[in-house]
C-alpha positions as CSV (number, residue, x, y, z in Angstrom):
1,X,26.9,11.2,-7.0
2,X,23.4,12.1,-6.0
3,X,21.1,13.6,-9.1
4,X,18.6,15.9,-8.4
5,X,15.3,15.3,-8.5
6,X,12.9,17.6,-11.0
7,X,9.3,17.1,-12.2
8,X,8.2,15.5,-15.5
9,X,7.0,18.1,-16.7
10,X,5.0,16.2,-19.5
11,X,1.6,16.3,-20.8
12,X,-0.9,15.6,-18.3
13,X,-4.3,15.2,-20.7
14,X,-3.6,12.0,-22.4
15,X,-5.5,8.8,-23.4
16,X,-4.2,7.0,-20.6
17,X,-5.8,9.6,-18.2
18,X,-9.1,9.7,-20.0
19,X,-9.4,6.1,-18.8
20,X,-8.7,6.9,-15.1
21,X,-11.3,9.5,-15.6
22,X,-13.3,6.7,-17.1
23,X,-13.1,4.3,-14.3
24,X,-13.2,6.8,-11.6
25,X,-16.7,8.2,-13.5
26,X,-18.0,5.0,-13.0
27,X,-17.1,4.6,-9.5
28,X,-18.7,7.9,-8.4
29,X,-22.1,7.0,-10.3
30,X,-22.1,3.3,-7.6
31,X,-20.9,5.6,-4.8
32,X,-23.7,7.7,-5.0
33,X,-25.9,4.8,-4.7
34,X,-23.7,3.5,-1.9
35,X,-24.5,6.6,0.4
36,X,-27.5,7.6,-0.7
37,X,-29.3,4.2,-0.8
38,X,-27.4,2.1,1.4
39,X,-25.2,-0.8,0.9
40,X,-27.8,-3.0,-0.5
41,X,-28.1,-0.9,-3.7
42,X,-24.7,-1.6,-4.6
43,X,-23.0,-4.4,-2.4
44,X,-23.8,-8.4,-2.4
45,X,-22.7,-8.1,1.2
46,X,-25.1,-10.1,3.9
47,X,-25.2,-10.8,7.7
48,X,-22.8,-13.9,7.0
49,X,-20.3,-11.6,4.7
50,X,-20.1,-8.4,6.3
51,X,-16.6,-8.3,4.9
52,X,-16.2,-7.8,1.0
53,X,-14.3,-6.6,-1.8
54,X,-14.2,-3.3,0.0
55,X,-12.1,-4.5,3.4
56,X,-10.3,-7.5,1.8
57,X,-8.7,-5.6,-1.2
58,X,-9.2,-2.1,-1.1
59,X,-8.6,-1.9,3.0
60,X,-6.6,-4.9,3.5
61,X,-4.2,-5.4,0.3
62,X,-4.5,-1.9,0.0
63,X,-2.5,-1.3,4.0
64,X,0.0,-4.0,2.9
65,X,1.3,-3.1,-0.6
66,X,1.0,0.6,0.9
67,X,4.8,-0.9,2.9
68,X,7.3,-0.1,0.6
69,X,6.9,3.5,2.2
70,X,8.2,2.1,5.7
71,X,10.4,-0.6,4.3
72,X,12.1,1.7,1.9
73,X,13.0,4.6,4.4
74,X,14.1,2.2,7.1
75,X,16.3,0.6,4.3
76,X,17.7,4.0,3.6
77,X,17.4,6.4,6.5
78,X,17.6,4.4,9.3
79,X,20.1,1.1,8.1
80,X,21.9,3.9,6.2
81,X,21.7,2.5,2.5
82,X,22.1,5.7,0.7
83,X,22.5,3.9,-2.9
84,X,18.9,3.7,-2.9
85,X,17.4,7.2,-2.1
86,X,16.7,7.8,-5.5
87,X,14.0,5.2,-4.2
88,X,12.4,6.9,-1.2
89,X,11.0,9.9,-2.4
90,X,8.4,7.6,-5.2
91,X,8.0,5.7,-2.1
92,X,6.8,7.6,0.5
93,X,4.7,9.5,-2.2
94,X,3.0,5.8,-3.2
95,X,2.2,5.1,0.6
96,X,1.0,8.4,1.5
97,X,-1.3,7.8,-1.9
98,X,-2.0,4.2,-0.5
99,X,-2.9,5.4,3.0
100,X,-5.3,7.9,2.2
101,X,-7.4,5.5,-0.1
102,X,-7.5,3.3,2.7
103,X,-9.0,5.8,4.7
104,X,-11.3,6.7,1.9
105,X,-12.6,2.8,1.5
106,X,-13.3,2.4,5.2
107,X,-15.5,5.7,4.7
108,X,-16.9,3.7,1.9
109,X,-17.4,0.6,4.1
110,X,-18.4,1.6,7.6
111,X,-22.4,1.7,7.6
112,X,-22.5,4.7,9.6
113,X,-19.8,6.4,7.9
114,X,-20.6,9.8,9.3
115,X,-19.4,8.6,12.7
116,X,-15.6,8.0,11.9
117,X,-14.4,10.7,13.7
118,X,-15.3,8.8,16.7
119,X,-11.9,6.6,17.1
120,X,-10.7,10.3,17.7
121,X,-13.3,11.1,20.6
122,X,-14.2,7.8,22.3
123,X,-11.5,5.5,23.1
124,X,-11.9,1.7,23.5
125,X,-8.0,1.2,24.6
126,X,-9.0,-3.3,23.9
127,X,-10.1,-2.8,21.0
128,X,-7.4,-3.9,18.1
129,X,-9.3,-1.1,15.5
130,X,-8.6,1.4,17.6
131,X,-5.2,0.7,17.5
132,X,-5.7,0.2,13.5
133,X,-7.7,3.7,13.2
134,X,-5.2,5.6,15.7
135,X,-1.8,4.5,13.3
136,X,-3.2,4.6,10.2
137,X,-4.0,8.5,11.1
138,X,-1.0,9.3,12.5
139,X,1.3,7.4,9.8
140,X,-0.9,8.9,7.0
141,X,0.1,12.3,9.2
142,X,3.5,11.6,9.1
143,X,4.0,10.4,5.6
144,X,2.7,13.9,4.7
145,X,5.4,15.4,6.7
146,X,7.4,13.1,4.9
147,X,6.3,14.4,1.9
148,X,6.4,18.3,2.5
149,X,10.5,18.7,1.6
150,X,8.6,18.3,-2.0
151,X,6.7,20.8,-2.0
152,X,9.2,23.0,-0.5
153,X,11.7,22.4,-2.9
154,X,9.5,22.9,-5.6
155,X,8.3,26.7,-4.4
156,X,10.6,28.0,-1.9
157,X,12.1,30.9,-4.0
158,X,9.5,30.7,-6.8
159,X,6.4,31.7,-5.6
160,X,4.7,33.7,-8.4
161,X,0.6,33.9,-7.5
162,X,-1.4,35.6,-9.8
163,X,-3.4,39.0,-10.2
164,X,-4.1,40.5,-6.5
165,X,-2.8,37.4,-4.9
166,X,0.9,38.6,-5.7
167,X,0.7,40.3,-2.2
168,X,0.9,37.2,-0.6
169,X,4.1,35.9,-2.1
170,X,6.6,37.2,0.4
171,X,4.6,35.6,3.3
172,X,4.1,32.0,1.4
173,X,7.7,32.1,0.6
174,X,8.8,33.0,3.6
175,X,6.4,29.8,5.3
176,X,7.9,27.8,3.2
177,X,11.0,28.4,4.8
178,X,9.9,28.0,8.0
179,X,8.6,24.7,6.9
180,X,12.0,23.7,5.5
181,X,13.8,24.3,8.5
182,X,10.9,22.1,10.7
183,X,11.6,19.2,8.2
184,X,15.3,19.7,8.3
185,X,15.4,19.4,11.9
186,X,12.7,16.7,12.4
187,X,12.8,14.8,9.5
188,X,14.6,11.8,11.2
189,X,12.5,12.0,13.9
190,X,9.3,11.4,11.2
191,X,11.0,9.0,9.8
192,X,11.4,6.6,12.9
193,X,7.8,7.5,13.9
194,X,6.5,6.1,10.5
195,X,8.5,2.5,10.4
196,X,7.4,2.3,14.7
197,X,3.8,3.2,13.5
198,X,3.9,0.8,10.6
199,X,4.7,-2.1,12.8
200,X,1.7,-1.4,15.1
201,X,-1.4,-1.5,12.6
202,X,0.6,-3.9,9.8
203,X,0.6,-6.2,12.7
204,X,-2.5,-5.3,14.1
205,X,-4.7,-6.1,11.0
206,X,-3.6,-9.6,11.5
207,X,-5.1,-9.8,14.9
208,X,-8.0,-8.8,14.0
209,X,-9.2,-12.3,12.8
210,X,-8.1,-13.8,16.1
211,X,-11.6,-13.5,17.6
212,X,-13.0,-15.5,15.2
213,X,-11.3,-19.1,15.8
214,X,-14.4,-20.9,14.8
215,X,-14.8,-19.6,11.7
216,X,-11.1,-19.1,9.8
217,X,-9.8,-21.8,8.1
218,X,-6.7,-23.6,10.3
219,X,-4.5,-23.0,7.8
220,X,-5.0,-19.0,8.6
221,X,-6.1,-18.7,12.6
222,X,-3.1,-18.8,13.8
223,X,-1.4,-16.7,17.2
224,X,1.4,-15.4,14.8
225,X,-1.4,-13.9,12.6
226,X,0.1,-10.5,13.4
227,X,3.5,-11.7,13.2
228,X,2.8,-13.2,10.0
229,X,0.8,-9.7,8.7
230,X,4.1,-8.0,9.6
231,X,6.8,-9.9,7.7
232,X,4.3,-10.5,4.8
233,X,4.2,-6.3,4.6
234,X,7.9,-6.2,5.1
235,X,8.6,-8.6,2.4
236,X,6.0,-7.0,-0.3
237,X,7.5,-3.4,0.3
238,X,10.6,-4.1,-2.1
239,X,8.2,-5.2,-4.9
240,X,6.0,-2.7,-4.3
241,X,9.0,-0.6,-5.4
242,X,10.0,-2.7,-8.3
243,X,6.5,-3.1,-9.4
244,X,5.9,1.1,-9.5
245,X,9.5,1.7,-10.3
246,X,9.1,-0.7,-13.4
247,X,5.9,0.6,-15.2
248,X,6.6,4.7,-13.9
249,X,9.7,4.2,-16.7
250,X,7.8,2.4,-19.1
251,X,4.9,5.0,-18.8
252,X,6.7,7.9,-18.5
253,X,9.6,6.5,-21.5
254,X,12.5,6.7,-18.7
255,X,15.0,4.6,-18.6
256,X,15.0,1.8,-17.1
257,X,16.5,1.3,-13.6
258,X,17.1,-2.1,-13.6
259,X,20.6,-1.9,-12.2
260,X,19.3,0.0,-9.0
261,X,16.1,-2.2,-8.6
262,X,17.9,-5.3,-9.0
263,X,20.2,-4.6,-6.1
264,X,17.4,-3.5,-4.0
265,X,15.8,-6.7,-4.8
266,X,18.4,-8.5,-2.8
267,X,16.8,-7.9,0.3
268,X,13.4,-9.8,-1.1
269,X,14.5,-12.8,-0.5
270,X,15.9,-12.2,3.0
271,X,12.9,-10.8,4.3
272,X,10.2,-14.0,2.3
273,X,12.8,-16.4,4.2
274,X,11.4,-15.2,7.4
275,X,8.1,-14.8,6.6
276,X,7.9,-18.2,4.9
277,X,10.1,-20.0,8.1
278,X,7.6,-18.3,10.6
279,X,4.3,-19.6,8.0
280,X,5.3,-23.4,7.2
281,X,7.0,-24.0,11.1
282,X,3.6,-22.5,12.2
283,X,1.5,-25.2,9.9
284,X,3.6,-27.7,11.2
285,X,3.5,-27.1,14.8
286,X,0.3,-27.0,15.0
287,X,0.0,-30.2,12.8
288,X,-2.5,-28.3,10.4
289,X,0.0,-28.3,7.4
290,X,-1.9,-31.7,5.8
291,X,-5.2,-29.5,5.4
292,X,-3.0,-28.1,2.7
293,X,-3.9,-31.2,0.3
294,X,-7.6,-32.1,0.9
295,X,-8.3,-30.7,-2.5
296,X,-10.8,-28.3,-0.8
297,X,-10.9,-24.5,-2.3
298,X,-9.4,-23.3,1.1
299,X,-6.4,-26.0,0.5
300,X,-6.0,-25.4,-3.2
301,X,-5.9,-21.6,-2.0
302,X,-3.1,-21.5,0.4
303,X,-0.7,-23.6,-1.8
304,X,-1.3,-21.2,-4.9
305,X,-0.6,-18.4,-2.1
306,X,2.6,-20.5,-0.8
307,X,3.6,-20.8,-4.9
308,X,3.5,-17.2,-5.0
309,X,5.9,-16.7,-2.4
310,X,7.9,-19.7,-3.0
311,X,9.1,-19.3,-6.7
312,X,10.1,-15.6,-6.5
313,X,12.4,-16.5,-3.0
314,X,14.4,-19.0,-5.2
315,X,14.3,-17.1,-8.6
316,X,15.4,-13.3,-6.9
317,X,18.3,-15.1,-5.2
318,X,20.1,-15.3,-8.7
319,X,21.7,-12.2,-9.7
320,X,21.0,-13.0,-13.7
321,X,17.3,-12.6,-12.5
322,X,17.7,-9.6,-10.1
323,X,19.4,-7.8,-12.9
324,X,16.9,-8.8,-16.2
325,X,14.1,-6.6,-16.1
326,X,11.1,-8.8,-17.0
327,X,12.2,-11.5,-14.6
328,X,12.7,-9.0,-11.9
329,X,9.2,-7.4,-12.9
330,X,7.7,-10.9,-12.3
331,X,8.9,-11.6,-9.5
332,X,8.1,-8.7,-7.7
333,X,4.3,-8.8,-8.9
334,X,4.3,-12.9,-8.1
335,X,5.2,-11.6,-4.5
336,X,2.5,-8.7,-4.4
337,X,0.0,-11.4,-5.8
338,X,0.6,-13.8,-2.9
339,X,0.2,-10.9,-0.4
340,X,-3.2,-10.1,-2.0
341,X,-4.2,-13.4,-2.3
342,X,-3.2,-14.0,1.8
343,X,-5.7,-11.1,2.6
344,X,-8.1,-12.5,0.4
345,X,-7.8,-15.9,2.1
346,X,-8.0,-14.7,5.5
347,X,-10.4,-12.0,4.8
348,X,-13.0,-13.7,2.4
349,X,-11.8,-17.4,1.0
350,X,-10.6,-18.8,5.0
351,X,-13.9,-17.5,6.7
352,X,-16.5,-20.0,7.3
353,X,-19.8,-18.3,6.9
354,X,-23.2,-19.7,8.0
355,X,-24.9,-22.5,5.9
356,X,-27.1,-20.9,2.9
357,X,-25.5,-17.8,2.2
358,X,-22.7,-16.9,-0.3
359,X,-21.1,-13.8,-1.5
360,X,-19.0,-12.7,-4.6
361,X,-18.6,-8.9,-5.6
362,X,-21.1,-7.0,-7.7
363,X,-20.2,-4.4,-10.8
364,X,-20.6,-1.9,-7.7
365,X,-18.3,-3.1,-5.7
366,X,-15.8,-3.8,-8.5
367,X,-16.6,-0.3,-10.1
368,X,-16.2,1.8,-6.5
369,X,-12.4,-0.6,-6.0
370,X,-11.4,0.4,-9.5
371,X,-11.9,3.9,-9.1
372,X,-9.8,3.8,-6.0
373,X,-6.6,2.4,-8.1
374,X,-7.7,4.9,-11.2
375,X,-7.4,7.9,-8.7
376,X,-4.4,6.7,-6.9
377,X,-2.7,6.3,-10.0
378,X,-4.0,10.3,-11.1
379,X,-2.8,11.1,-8.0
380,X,0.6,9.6,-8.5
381,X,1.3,10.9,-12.2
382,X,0.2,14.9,-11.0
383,X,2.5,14.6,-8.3
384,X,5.5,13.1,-10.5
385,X,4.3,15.9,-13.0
386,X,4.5,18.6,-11.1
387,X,6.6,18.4,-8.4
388,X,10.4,16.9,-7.6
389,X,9.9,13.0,-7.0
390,X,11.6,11.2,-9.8
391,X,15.1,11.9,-10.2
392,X,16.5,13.2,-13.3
393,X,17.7,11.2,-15.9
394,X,22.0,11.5,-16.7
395,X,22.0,12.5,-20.7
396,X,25.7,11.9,-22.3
């Protein structure tokens, strides 16, 4: 039987949130310096490294472990798994969190960051970050539809402004209805449109590196790059859930939903099996699998990245470990590790850069990422807080 969903309801001002305010404090300070002095005030980026910390992590991871919103309504609402929609609503709320500081990083990084309202004017139909720019704005669209029946739930009927403003509560309830009726009738629609739109720029970052052949590693230029971005996004989405599901009850002292993330986790290993057949018959066809163990940092690399993936497929195929909470936990982060690691590797570690230059983050950099994940997760605990995501909990 389906329990409703409520908000927390708990107290927001805690020590926990006076270190997101912390971290995102300290990001503003660089990011000041980042647009009002230029990159070089605050980045170790160079002509041989115009990709950092910025694209790899905050842009790159960030799109990827942003896929448990896809995976986990096409899981649910399209394949029609409907033990798990206590799982969908978190979800979409994390991705539509995840996508919009992905947005707000490629502000960060583009160098003329005032013109990114150009993918929407001037269209370059060849160019792959076109294609990027044009579905990351219309999932990040759609996963705010997505998220609307939230906000209805929450107001329709209780609409109570304050002072003067009390005049407009008939009209703002009676939107709100209109609204609930457009995402009743549409909703599926939205829903198909998000999973379709995922595909397109999941894959898409992968092809991205596919004009550079001379300079990415041969264990990473490969044609099923975008093939390979796919099924790595597919596979991280599940532990994306696990990994949030897992510390949202430790954090906000829930119980633990071991029971329901353990059965979810089944489909973990399903989905690594096809990445990691598609990866390692890839290496091997192309006879570039031996590069693997020259002992060079892009070797030693990939087979920490293949560990990642590797250990967790063979572990989350036991139920004993689906169903143990720790184990589970671990799993699910060794997977999300290996994805990050991957983007890294193709991003930063893979790329062969011209003779006499180097790069590694700076305190800016780092400071301006960290803020990103502090506001994402401020962004995730008022939502949970006030409005219905997380189910309520059964009391006996």
């Amino acid at each position: 039987m389906s329990i409703k969903a409520l908000p927390l309801r708990q107290k927001f001002f805690t020590p926990n949130v006076a270190i997101l305010l912390f971290f995102m404090g300290s990001g503003a300070l660089f990011a000041y310096f980042r647009f009002f002095h230029g990159f070089g005030s605050v980045t170790n980026l160079n002509p041989a490294y115009p990709f950092g910390l910025w694209i790899a992590f905050d842009v790159a991871c960030g799109v990827a472990l942003a896929a448990g919103g896809f995976t986990t309504a096409a899981i649910v609402e399209i394949f029609g798994r409907e033990k798990y929609h206590a799982l969908v609503r978190p979800a979409i709320l994390t991705a539509f969190i995840g996508y919009f500081l992905v947005g707000l990083a490629v502000f960060f990084d583009l160098g003329k960051y005032y013109n990114i309202w150009h993918a929407l004017i001037y269209w370059n139909g060849t160019s792959v970050l076109f294609e990027v720019a044009w579905c990351v704005m219309l999932y990040l669209t759609v996963l705010g539809i997505e998220n609307l029946p939230n906000v209805v739930e929450q107001f329709k009927g209780n609409v109570n402004l304050p002072g003067s403003l009390a005049l407009f509560n008939r009209p703002a309830d009676w939107m709100l209805g209109k609204v609930d009726w457009f995402c009743r009738k549409t909703l599926a629609f939205f829903v198909i449109a998000g999973v379709v739109l995922s595909f397109g720029h999941q894959s898409s970052l992968g092809t991205m590196m596919l004009i550079a052949p001379y300079k990415l590693h041969d264990l990473w230029y490969t044609p099923l790059s975008p093939l390979l971005f796919l099924t790595s996004a597919v596979s991280v989405g599940p532990c994306m859930v696990i990994f949030e599901g897992t510390l949202a009850s430790k954090f906000f002292g829930r119980k633990p939903e071991t029971e329901l993330l353990g059965s979810f986790a089944k489909y973990i290993p399903l989905f690594l099996g096809v990445y990691l057949l598609l990866r390692l018959g890839d290496l091997a066809y192309r006879g570039v699998l031996a590069q693997a163990f020259d002992g060079s940092v892009a070797g030693n690399a990939f087979l920490i990245e293949l560990a990642l993936f590797v250990v967790p497929y063979f572990l989350l195929k036991r139920q004993s470990v689906r169903m143990h909470g720790s184990k589970l936990f671990l799993c699910a982060l060794s997977v999300i590790c290996g994805v990050v690691l991957n983007r890294f590797n193709v991003f930063l570690i893979g790329v062969d850069m011209a003779p006499g230059f180097n790069y590694f983050p700076s305190v800016g950099e780092f400071a301006v990422t960290f803020a990103f994940i502090a506001f994402g997760v401020l962004l995730y605990k008022i939502a949970v807080n006030y409005l219905p995501i997380l189910e309520a909990e059964e009391h006996h």
